[in-house]
C-alpha positions as a Markdown table, in Angstrom:
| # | Residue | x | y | z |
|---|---|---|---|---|
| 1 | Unk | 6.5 | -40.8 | 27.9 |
| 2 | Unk | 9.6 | -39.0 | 27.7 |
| 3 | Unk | 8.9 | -38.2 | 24.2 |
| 4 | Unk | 5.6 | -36.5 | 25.7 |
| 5 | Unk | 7.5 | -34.7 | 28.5 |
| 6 | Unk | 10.2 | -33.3 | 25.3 |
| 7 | Unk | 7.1 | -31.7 | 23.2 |
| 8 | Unk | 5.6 | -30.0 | 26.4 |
| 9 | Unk | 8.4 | -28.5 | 27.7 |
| 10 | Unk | 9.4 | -27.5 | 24.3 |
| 11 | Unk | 5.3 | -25.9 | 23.8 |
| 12 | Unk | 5.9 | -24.2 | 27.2 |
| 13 | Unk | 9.2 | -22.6 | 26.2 |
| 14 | Unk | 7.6 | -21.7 | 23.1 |
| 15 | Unk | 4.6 | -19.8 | 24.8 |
| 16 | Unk | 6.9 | -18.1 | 27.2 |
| 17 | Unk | 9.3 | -16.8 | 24.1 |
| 18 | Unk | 6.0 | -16.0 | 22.4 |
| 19 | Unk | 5.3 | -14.2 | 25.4 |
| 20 | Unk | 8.3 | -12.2 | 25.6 |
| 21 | Unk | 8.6 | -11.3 | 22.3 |
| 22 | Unk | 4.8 | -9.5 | 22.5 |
| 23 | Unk | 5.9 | -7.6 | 25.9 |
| 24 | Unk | 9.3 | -6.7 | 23.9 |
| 25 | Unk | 6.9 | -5.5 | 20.7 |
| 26 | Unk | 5.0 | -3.7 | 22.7 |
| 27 | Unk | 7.7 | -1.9 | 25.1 |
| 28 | Unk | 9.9 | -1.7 | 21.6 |
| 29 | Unk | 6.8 | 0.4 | 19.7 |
| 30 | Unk | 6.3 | 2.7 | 23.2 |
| 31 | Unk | 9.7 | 3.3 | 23.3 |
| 32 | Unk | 10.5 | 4.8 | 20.2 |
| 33 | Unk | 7.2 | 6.2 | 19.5 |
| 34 | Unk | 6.7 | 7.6 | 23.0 |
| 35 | Unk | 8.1 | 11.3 | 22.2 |
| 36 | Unk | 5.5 | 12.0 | 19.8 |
| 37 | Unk | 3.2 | 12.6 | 22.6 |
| 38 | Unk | 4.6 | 15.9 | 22.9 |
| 39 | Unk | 4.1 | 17.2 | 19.5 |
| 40 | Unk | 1.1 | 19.5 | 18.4 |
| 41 | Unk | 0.4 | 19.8 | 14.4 |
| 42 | Unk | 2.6 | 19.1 | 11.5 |
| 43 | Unk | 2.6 | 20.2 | 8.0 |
| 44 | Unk | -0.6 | 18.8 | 6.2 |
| 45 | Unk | -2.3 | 18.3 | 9.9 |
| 46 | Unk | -4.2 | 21.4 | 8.9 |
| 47 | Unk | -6.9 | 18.9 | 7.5 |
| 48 | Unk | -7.4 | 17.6 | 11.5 |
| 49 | Unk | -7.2 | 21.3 | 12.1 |
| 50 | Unk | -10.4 | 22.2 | 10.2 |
| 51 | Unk | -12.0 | 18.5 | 11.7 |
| 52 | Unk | -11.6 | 20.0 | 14.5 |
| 53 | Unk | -13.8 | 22.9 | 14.2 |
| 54 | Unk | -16.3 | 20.7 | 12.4 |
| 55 | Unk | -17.0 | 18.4 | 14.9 |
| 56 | Unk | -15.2 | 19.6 | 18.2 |
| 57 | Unk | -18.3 | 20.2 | 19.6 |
| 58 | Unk | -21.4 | 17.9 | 17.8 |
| 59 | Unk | -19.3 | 14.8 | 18.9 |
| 60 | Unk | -20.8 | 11.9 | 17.6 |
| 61 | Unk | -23.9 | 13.8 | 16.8 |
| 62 | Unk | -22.0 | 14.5 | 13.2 |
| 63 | Unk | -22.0 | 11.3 | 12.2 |
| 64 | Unk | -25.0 | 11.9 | 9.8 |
| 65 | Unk | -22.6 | 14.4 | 8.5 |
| 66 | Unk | -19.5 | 12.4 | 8.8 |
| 67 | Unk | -20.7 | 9.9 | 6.2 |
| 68 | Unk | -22.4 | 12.2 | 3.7 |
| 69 | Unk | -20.0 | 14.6 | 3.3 |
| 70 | Unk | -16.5 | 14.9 | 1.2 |
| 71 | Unk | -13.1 | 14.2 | 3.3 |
| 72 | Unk | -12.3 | 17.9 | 3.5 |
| 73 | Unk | -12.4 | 21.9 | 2.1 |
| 74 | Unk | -9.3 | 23.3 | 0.6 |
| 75 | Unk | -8.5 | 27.0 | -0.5 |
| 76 | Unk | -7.4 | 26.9 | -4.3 |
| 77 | Unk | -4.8 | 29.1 | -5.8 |
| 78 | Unk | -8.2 | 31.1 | -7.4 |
| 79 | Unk | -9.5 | 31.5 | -3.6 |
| 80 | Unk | -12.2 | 29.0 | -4.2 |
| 81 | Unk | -12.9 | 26.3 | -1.3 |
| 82 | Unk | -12.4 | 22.5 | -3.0 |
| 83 | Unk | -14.0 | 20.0 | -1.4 |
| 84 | Unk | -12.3 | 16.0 | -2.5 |
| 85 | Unk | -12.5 | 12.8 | -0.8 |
| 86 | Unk | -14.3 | 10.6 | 1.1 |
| 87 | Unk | -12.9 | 9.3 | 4.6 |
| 88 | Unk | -15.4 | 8.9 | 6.9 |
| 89 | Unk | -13.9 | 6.5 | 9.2 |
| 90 | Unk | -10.6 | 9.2 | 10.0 |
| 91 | Unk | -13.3 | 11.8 | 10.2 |
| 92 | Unk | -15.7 | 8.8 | 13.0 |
| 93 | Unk | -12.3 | 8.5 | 15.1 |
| 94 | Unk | -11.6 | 12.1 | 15.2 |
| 95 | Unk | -15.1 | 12.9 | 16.1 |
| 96 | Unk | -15.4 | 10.0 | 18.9 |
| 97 | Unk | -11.8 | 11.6 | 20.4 |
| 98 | Unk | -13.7 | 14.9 | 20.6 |
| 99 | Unk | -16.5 | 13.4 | 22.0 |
| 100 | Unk | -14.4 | 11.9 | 25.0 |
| 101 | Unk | -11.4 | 14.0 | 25.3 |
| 102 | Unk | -12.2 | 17.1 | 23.6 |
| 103 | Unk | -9.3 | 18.7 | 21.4 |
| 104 | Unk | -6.0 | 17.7 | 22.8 |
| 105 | Unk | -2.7 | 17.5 | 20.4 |
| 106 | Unk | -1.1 | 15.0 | 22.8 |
| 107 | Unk | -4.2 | 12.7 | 23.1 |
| 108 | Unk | -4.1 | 12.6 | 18.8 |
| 109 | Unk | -0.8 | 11.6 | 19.1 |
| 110 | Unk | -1.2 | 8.9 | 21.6 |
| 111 | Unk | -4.1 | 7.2 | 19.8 |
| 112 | Unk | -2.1 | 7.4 | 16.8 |
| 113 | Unk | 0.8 | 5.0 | 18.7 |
| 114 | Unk | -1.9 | 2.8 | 19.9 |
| 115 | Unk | -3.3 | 2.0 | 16.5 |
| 116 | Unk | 0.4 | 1.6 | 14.9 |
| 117 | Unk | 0.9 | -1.0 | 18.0 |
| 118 | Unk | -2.9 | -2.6 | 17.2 |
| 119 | Unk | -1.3 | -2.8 | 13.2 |
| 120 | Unk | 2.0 | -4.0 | 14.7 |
| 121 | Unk | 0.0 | -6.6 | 16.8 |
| 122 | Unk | -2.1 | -8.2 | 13.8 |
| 123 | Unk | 1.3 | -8.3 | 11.5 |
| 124 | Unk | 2.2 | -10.1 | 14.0 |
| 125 | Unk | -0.1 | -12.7 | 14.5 |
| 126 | Unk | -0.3 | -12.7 | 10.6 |
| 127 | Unk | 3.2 | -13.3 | 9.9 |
| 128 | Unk | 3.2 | -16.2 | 12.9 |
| 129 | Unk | 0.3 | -17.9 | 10.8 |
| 130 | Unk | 2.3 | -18.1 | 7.9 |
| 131 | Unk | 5.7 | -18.8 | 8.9 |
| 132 | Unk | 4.7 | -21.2 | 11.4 |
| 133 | Unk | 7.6 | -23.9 | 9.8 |
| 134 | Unk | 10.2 | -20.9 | 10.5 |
| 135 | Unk | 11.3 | -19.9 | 13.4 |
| 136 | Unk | 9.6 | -18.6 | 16.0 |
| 137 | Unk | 12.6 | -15.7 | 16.0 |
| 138 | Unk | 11.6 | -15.0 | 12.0 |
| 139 | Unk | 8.5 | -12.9 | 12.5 |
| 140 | Unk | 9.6 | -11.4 | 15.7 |
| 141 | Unk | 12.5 | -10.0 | 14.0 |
| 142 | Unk | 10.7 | -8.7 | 10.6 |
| 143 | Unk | 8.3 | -6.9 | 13.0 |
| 144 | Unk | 11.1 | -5.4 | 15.1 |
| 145 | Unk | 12.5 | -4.4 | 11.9 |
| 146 | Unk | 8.8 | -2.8 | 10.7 |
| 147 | Unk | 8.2 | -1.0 | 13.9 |
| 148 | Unk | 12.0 | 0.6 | 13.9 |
| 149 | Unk | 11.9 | 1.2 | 10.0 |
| 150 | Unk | 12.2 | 5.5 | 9.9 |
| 151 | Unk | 9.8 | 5.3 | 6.8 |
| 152 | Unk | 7.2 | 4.3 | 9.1 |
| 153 | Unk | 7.6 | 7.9 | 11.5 |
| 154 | Unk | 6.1 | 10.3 | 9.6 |
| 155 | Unk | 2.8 | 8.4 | 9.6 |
| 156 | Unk | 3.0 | 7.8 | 13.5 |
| 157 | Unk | 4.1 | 11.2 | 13.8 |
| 158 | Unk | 1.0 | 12.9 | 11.5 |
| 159 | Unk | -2.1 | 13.5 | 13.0 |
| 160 | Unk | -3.3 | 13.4 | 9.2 |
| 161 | Unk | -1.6 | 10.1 | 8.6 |
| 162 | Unk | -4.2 | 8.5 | 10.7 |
| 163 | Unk | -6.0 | 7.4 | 7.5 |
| 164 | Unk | -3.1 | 5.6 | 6.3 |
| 165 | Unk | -2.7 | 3.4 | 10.0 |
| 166 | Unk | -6.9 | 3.3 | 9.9 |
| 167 | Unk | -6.4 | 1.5 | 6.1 |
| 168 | Unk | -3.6 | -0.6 | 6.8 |
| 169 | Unk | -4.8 | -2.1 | 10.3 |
| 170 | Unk | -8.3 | -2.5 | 9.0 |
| 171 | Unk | -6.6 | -4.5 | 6.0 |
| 172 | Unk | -4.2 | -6.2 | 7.8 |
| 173 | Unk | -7.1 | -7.6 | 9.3 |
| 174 | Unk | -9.0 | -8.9 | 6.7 |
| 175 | Unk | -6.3 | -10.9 | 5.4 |
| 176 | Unk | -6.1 | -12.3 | 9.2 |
| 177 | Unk | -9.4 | -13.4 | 8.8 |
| 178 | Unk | -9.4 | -14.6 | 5.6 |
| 179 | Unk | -6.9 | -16.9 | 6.7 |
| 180 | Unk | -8.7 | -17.7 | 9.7 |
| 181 | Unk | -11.6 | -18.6 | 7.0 |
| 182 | Unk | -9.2 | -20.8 | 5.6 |
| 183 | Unk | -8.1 | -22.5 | 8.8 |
| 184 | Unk | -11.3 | -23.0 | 10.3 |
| 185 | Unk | -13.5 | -23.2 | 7.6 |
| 186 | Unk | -16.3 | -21.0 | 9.3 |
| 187 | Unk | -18.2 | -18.4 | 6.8 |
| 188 | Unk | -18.1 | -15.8 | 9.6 |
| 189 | Unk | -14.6 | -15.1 | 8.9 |
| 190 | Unk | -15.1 | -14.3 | 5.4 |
| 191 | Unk | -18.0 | -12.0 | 6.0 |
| 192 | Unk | -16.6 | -10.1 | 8.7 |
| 193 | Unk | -13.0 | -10.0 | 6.5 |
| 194 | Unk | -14.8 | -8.4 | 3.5 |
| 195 | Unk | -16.6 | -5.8 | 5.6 |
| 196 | Unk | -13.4 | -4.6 | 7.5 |
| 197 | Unk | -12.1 | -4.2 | 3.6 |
| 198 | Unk | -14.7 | -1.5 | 2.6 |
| 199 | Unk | -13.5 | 0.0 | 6.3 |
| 200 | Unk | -10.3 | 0.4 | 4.8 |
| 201 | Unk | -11.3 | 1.7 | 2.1 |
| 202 | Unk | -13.6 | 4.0 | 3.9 |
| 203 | Unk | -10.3 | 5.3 | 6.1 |
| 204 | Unk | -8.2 | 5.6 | 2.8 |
| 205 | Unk | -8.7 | 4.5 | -0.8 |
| 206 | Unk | -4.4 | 3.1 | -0.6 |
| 207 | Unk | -6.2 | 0.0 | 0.7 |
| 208 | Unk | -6.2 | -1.0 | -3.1 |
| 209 | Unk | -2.9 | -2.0 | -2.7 |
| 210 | Unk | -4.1 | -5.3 | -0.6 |
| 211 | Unk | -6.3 | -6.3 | -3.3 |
| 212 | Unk | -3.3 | -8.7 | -4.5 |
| 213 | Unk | -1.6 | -9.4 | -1.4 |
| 214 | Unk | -4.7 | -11.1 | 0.3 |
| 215 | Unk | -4.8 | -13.4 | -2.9 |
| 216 | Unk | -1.4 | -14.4 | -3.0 |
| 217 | Unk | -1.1 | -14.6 | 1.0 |
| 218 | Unk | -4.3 | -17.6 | 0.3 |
| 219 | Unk | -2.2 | -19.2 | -2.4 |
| 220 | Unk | 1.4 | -19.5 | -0.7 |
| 221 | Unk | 0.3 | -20.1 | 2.6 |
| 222 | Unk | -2.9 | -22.3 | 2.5 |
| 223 | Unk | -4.2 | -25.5 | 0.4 |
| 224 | Unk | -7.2 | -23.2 | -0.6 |
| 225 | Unk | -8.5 | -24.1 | -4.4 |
| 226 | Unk | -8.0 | -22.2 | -7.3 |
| 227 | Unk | -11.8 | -21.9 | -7.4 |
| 228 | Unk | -12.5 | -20.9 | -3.7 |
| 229 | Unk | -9.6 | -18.3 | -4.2 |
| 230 | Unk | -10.7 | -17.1 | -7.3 |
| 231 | Unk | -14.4 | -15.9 | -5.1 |
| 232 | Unk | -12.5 | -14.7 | -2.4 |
| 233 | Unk | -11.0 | -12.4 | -4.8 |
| 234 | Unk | -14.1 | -11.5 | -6.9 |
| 235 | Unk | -16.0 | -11.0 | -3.7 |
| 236 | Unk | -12.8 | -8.4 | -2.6 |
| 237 | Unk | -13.3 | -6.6 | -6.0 |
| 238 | Unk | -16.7 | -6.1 | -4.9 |
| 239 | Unk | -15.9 | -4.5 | -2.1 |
| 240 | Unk | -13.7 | -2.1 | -4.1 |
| 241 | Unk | -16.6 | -1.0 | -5.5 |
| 242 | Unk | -18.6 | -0.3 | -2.5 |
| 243 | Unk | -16.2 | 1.5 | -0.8 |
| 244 | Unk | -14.3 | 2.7 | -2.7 |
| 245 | Unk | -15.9 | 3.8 | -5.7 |
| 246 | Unk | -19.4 | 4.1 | -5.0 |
| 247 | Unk | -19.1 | 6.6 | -2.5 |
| 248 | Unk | -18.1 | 9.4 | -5.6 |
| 249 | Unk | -21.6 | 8.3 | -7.5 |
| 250 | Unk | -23.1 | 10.5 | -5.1 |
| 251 | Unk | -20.6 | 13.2 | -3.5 |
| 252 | Unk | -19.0 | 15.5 | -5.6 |
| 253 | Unk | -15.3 | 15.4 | -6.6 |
| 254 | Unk | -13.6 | 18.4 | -7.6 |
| 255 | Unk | -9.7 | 19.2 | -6.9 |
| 256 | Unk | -7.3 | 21.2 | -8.8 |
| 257 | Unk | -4.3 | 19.0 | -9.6 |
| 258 | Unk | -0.9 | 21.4 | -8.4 |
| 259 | Unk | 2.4 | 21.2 | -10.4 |
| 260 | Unk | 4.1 | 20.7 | -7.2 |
| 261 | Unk | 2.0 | 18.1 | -6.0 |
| 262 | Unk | 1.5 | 16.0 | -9.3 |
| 263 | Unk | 4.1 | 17.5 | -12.2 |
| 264 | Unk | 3.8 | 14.1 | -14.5 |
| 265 | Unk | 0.1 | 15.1 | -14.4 |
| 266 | Unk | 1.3 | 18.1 | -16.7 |
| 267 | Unk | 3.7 | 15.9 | -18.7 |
| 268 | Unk | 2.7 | 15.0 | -22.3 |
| 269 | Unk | 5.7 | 12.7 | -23.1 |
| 270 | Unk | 4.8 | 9.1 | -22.5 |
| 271 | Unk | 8.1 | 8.1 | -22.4 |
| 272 | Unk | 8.9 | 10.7 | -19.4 |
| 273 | Unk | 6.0 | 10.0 | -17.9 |
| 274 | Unk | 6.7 | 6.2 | -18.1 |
| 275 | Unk | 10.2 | 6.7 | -17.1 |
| 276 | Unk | 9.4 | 8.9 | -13.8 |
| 277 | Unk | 7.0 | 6.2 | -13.0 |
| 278 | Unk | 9.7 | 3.6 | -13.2 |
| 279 | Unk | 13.2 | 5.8 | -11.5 |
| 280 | Unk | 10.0 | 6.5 | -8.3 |
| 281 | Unk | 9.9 | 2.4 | -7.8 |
| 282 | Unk | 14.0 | 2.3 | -7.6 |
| 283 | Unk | 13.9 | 5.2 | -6.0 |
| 284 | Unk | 11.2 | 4.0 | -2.9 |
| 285 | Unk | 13.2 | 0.9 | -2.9 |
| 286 | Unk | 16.3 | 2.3 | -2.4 |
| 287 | Unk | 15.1 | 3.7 | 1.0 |
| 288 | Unk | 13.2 | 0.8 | 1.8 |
| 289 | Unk | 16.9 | -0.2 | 1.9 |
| 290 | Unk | 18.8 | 3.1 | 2.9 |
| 291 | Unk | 16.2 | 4.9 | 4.3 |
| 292 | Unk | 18.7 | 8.5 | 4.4 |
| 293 | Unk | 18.2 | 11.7 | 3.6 |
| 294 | Unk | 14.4 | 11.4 | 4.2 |
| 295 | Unk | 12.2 | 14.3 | 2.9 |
| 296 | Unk | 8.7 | 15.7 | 3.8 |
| 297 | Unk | 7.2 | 16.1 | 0.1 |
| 298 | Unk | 8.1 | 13.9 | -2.6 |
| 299 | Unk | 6.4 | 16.4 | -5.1 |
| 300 | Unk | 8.0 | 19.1 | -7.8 |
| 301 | Unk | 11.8 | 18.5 | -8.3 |
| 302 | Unk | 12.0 | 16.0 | -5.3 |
| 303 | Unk | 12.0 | 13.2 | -7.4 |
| 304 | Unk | 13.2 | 14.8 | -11.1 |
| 305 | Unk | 11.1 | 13.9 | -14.2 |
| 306 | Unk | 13.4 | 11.9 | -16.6 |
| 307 | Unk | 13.1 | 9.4 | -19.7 |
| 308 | Unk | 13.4 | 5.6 | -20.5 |
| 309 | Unk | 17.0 | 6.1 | -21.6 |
| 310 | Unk | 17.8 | 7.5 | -18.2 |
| 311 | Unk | 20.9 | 5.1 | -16.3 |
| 312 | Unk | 18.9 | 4.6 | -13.4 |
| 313 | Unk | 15.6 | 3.8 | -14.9 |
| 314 | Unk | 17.3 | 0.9 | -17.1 |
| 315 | Unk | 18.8 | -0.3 | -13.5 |
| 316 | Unk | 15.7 | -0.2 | -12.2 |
| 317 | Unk | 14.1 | -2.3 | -15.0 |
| 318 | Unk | 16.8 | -5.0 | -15.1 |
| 319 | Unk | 16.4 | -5.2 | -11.3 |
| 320 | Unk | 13.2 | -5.4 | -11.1 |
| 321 | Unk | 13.0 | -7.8 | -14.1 |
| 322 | Unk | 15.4 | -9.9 | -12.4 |
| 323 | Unk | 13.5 | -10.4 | -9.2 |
| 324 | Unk | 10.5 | -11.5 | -10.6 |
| 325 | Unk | 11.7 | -13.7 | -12.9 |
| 326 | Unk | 12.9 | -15.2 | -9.2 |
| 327 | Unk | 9.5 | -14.4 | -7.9 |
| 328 | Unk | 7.7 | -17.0 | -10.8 |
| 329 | Unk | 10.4 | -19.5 | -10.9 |
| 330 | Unk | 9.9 | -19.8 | -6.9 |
| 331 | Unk | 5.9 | -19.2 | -7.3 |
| 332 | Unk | 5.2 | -23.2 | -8.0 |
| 333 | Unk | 7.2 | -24.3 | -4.9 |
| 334 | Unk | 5.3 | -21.6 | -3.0 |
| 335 | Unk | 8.8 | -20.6 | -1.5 |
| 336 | Unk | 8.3 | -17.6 | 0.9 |
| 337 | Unk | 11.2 | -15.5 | -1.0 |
| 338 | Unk | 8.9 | -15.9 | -4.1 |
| 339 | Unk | 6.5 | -14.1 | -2.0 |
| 340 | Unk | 7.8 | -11.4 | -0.5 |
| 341 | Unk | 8.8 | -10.1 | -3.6 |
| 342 | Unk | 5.5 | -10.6 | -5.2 |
């Protein structure tokens, strides 16, 4: 009995910490998000700027349009309109927000917080799932540490960045229920988990870089087989190809590639391009680390073009080398450090 009377008053100070820590998320993301509310348009928010005109007034009568159209028109340096892309769940949300609240900067903004909290929110529940033998302070303070990380402003910040919170919340999602399909062993959860994946694709083709994480995320954090992991991941492949491939076999795709915006695609050295490719993943790790000075384009001469003999691209090798030689040691015992850096 007293054993009994231990585990429930330990359960109910666990649900009212669990508690806490959501208000705390939630009042933590308002907080330093809040301020954005005030802003109108920032640099590439001219793309939600010619939404706007497209679909300001048909509302959600433009869906027809939304989903058989490119992601949007650009003026090339030869004064001819490019059309690239395809987006059409940014372009449903903006055109919904019309629809209801016409075209107001400050309402963007706020709908951008809310689905950076929603994201916050499933990371959350995500990260409780699989470090359930941790602390319950261990994915309360990653996620405080996520939500404060000043990477993470310019896309709250961007009216254009919504396809980026759109990709990552609908992905974050299917690996939530993928491991719910797991846990509960319930088909439902796989189905609905593969069609939120072609919705991130469909908000922003970046949702490739969940293709190994939801794999991985199976094999460290569930008894799942080899065999029922190995169709989880062909049937996510699949997915890939519905959204986001087969959408170009029909729409056409024509974009000039800029100098400023692409130089290695320019370069004809392997070796520079290789070594670029290489000094950009020390670079972007560094201010996952030290996140200062922080720049608005990461194009031309932001990041310089250099060579495998370079001092910081052999660095970057050696430690990249030497964390995942870590990484596979750890990978048998499943630890969660092997993990994370995979």
């Amino acid at each position: 009995m007293v054993k009994k009377l231990k585990d429930s008053g330990q359960q109910d100070y666990n649900k009212r910490t669990r508690i806490f820590f959501l208000v705390v998320i939630v009042l933590y993301t308002l907080f330093l998000y809040g301020n954005t509310i005030n802003n109108t348009y920032s640099l590439d928010d001219y793309i939600i700027q010619g939404m706007e005109s497209q679909f300001a007034d048909k509302g959600i009568q433009s869906i027809g349009e939304i989903f058989t159209t490119t992601y949007t028109t650009v003026s090339s340096v030869d004064g001819v309109d490019k059309s690239f892309g395809y987006r059409p769940m940014v372009r449903l949300v903006y055109a919904l927000e019309y629809a209801i609240f016409g075209v107001r900067p400050g309402v963007a903004h706020l709908i951008n917080i809310l689905f950076y909290l929603a994201l916050v929110l499933v990371l959350y529940r995500i990260l409780q799932r699989i470090l359930r033998d941790y602390s319950i302070w261990f994915p309360f303070v990653i996620v405080l540490l996520f939500i404060a990380h000043p990477v993470h402003t310019e896309v709250v910040a961007s009216l254009k960045n919504r396809d980026e919170l759109l990709s990552v919340l609908f992905s974050l999602l299917t690996l939530q229920l993928l491991i719910k399909y797991h846990d509960k062993d319930k088909i439902r959860y796989l189905v609905f988990g593969l069609l939120l994946y072609v919705l991130a694709f469909l908000s922003k083709p970046t949702a490739l870089a969940f293709w190994l994480v939801f794999p991985l995320t199976l094999y460290f954090f569930t008894n799942m087989s080899w065999k029922k992991i190995g169709m989880v991941f062909g049937l996510l492949t699949l997915m890939i190809v519905i959204g986001g491939m087969m959408p170009f076999w029909f729409l056409e795709r024509v974009r000039d590639v800029s100098m400023v915006d692409n130089p290695l695609y320019f370069e004809d050295n392997i070796w520079n391009i290789l070594g670029t490719g290489i000094y950009g993943l020390g670079y972007y790790f560094r201010l996952l680390l030290v996140p200062h000075p922080l720049l608005y384009f990461y194009g031309y001469d932001m990041i310089p073009v250099v060579n495998l003999g370079n001092v910081w691209v052999i660095l970057t090798i050696l430690f990249y080398a030497g964390i995942l030689g870590i990484a596979i040691w750890k990978a048998r015992e499943k630890h969660v450090i092997s993990y994370a850096i995979f």
